[in-house]
PyMOL commands that place a pseudoatom at each C-alpha (Angstrom):
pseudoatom trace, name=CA, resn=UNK, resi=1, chain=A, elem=C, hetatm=0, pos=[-5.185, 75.873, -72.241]
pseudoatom trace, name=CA, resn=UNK, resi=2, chain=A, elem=C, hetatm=0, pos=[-4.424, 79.755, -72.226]
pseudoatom trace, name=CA, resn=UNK, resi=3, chain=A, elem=C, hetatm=0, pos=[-1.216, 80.984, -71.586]
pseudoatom trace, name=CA, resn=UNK, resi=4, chain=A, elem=C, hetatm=0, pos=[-2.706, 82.891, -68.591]
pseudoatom trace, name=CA, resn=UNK, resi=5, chain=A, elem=C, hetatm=0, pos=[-4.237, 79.743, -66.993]
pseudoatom trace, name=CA, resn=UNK, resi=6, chain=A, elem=C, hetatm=0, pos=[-1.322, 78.101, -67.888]
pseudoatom trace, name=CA, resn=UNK, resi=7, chain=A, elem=C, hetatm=0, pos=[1.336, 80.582, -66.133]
pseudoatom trace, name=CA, resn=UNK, resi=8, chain=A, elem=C, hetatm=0, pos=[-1.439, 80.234, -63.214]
pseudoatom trace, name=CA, resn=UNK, resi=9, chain=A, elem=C, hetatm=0, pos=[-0.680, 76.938, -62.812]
pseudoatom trace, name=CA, resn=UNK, resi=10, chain=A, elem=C, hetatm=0, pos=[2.837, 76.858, -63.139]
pseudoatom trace, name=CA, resn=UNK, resi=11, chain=A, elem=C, hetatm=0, pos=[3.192, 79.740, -60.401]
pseudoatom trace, name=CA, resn=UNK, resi=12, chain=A, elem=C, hetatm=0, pos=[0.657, 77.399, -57.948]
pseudoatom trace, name=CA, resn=UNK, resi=13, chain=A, elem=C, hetatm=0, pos=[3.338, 74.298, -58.974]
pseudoatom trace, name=CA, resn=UNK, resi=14, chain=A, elem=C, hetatm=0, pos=[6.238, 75.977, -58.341]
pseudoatom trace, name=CA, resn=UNK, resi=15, chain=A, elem=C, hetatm=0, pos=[5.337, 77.541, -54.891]
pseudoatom trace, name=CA, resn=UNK, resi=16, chain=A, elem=C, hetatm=0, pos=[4.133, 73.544, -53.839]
pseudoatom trace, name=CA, resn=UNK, resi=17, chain=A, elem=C, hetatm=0, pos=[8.280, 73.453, -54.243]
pseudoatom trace, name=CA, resn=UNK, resi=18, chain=A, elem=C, hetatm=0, pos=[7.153, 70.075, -56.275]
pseudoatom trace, name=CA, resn=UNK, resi=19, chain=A, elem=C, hetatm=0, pos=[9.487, 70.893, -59.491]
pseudoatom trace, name=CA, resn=UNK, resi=20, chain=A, elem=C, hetatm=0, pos=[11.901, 73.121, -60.648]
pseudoatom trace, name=CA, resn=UNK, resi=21, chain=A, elem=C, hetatm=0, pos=[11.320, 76.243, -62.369]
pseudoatom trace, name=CA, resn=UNK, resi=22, chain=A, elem=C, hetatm=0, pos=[12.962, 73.959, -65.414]
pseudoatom trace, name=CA, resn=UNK, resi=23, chain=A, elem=C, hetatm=0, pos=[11.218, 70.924, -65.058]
pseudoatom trace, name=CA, resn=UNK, resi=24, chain=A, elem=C, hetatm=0, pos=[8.150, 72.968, -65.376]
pseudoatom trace, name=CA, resn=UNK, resi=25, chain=A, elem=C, hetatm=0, pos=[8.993, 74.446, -68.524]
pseudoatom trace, name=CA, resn=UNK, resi=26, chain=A, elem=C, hetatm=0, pos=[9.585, 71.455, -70.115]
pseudoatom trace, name=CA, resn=UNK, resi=27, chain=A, elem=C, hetatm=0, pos=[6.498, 69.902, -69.136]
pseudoatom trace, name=CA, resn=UNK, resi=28, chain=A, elem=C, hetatm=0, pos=[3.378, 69.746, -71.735]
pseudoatom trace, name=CA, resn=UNK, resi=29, chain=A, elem=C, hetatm=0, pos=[0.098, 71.619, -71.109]
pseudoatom trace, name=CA, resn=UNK, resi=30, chain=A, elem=C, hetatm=0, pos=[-1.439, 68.435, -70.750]
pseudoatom trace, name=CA, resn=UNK, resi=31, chain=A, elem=C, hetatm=0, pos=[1.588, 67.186, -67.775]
pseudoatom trace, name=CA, resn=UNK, resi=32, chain=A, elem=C, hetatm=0, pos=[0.750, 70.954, -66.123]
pseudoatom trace, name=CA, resn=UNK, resi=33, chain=A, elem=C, hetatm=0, pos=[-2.824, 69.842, -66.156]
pseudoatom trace, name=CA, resn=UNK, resi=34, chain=A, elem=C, hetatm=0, pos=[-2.511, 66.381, -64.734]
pseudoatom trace, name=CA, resn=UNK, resi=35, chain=A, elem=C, hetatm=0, pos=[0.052, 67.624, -61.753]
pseudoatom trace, name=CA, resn=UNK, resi=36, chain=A, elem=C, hetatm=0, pos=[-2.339, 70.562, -60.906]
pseudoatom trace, name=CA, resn=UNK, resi=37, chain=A, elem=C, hetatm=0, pos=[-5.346, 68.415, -60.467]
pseudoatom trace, name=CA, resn=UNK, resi=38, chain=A, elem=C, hetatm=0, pos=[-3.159, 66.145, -58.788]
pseudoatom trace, name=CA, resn=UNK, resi=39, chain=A, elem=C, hetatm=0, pos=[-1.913, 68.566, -56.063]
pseudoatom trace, name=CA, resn=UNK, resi=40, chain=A, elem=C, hetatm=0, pos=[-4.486, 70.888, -55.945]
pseudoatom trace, name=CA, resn=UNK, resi=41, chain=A, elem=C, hetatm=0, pos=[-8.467, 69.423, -57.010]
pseudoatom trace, name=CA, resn=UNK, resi=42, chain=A, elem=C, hetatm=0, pos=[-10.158, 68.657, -54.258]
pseudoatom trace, name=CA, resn=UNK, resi=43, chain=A, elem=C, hetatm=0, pos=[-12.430, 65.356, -54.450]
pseudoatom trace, name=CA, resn=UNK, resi=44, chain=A, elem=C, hetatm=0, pos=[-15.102, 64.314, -53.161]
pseudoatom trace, name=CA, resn=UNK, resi=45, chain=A, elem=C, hetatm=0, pos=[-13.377, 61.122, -52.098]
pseudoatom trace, name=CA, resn=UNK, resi=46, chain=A, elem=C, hetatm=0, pos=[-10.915, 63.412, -49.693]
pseudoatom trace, name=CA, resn=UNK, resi=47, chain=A, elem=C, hetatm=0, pos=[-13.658, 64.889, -47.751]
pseudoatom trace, name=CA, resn=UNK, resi=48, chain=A, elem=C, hetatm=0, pos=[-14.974, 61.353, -46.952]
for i in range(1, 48): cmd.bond("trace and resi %d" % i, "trace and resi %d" % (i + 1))
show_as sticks, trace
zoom trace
């Protein structure tokens, strides 16, 4: 992941008030990846 998508997604995480600014840090790009497409990918199984 690119440090610009990643600082994307870390600025959409933090304002979801899910983690602190720390937290996030810490995190892997593969734990920033896996919480974003947890909180904010829509499915197709959530429009149903």
């Amino acid at each position: 992941m690119s440090q610009l998508e990643r600082n994307d997604k870390i600025e959409q995480l933090l304002e979801k008030n899910k983690f602190t600014e720390e937290t996030i840090f810490n995190m892997t790009d593969e734990q920033i990846e896996y919480f974003h497409w947890l909180y904010f990918e829509e499915s197709v199984y959530d429009l149903m």
